[in-house]
Residue, then its C-alpha position, 0 to 999 in steps of 0.5 A: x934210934x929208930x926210922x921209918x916203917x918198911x916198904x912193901x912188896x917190890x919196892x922193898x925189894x928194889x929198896x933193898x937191893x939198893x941199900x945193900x950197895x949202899x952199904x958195902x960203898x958205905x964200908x968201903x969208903x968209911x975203911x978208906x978215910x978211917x986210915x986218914x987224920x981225922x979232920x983231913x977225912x971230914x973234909x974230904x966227906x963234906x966234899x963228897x956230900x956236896x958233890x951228891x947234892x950238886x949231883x942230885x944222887x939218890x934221895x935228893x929228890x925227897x930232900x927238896x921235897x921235904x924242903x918245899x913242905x917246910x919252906x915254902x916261903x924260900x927260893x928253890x935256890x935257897x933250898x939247893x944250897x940248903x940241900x948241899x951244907x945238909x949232905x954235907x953234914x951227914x957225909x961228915x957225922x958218918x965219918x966220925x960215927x965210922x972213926x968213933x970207936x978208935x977214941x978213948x972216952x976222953x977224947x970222945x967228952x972232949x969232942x963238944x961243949x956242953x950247955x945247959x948240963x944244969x937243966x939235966x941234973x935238974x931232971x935226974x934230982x927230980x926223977x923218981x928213979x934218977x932216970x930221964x927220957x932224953x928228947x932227941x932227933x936224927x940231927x947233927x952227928x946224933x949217934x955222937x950224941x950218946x957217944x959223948x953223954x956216955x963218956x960223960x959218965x951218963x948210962x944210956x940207952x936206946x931203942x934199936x929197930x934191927x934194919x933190913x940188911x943185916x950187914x948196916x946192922x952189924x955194922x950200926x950196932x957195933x959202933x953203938x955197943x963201943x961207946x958203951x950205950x945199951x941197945x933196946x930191941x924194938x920188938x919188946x921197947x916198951x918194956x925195955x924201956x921201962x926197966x931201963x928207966x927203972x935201973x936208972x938209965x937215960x933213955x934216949x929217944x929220937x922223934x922226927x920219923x914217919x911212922x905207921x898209923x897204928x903205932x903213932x898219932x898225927x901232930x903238926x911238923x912245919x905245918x903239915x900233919x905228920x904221923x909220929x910215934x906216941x912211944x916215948x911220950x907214952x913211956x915218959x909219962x908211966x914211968x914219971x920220968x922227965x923229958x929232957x931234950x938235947x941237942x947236938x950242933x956243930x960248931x962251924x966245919x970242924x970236929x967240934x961240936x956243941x951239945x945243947x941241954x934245954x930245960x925239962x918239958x912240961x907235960x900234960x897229965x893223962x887226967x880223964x882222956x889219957x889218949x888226948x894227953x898222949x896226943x897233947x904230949x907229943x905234939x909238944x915234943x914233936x914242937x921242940x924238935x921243929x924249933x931245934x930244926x928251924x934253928x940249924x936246918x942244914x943238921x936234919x936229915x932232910x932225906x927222910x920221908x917225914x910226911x909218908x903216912x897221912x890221914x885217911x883220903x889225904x895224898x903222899x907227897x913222894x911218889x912210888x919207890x919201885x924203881x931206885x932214884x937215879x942222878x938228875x931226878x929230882x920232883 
């Protein structure tokens, strides 16, 4: 599951300096509450990403403007609070991320409720290959997601963009390889992909970042055009394999989750103007993932720059990155 492009120059610099602190706090902490019961440390991470929020730290900044874009009709109070149950819910998904290889499969299947398994077995009977394109988000604890569909006995795999500091990297690609999921690399995704759907594994793809204008397509997101990687639906359609999206949410504050399977999207053939139908494709994808959104907004990650890239002559909404976001600023 992939994010964004790279900054540039001295803001990546800067950048990433910064996410390399991050990282090493990151272990630190995460070592810390690994050695605590498991729903003991989840309160103590939702406490601690509340407090982040109310403290407006780094990022929260791009958090409320994302807000604004998406709910313009709602309170700035209204988005504070919003602000604090979303840092919350990251705080506490990478906590079970971190404690997630110390489960047995079994443990991990028991983690959440699953609805809507019929509308997958549906697409793996209808798939030519009994493979599918799992539609999916940076949304509620997401690398549990393919956690629990593995331990679930489905073969998954996912396309792995290699991040800057080598030690998140490590660190990520460990924690994905316990749950026995296989990692794609980016540089060769669209032939990865296509074997794996071949080999007839689930192919899950996530579809709610910014992207660079030569590797995407701009697609309405909460109203506002936003570039969007045209790789999945691009994939899907030659390999014919259905498009499945599936969703994770977490039932009130606990370690219970609900995975929610939604019926197989219809697509669009690529007939005579393939590029149209690539654009129509992923803007229906694109659609679902908004909707699952809407329906629990405090489970996305608000903190992305969703809308970074624009249409030419069109301005960002965030400003420069060259110096760290400090606590207090917030646009």
């Amino acid at each position: 599951m992939d994010g964004s492009g790279t900054p540039e120059g001295s803001e990546a610099t800067a950048l990433g300096a910064v996410e390399r602190g991050f990282v090493l706090v990151g272990q630190a902490l995460a070592g810390a509450l690994a050695r605590l019961p498991r729903e003991r440390a989840l309160r103590v991470a939702r406490g601690l990403g509340r407090g982040w929020a109310r403290s407006r730290g780094p990022r929260t900044g791009d958090a409320l403007r994302n807000l604004r874009i998406a709910f313009p009709e709602w309170s700035e109070a209204e988005r504070r609070a919003l602000l604090e149950r979303a840092f919350a819910n990251m705080a506490a998904g990478a906590v079970e991320f971190a404690t997630m290889m110390r489960l047995d499969p079994e443990t991990r299947r028991g983690l959440a409720d699953v609805e809507g398994l019929e509308n997958l077995e549906a697409a793996i009977a209808a798939s030519p290959t009994g493979a599918v394109v799992v539609l999916t988000a940076h949304y509620g604890a997401w690398e549990l997601l393919v956690s629990i569909m593995a331990s679930h006995g489905f073969p998954i795999a996912v396309v792995h963009r290699a991040r800057d500091n080598p030690l998140f990297d490590r660190m990520l690609g460990l924690w994905r390889e316990s749950s026995g999921v296989e990692l794609l690399p980016r540089g060769s995704a669209a032939r990865a992909a296509l074997r794996a759907l071949r080999q007839g594994r689930h192919l899950a793809m996530t579809l709610d970042q910014d992207c660079p204008r030569s590797e995407g397509v701009f697609v309405p997101f909460f109203g506002r055009l936003a570039c969007t990687r045209d790789g999945p639906a691009r994939v899907a359609m030659h390999a014919r394999a259905p498009v499945v999206p599936i969703f994770i949410e977490r039932i009130g504050e606990g370690l219970r989750h609900r995975v929610r399977i939604e019926p197989a999207l219809e697509l669009a053939p690529a007939g005579d103007d393939r590029a149209a139908a690539v654009r129509e494709n992923v803007r229906r994808m694109v659609a679902v993932v908004e909707d699952a959104i809407r329906r629990a907004p405090d489970h996305w990650v608000w903190i992305h720059r969703r809308w970074r890239t624009q249409p030419i002559g069109e301005a960002r909404p965030y400003p420069s990155r060259g110096r760290p976001l400090l606590p207090g600023s917030v646009g």
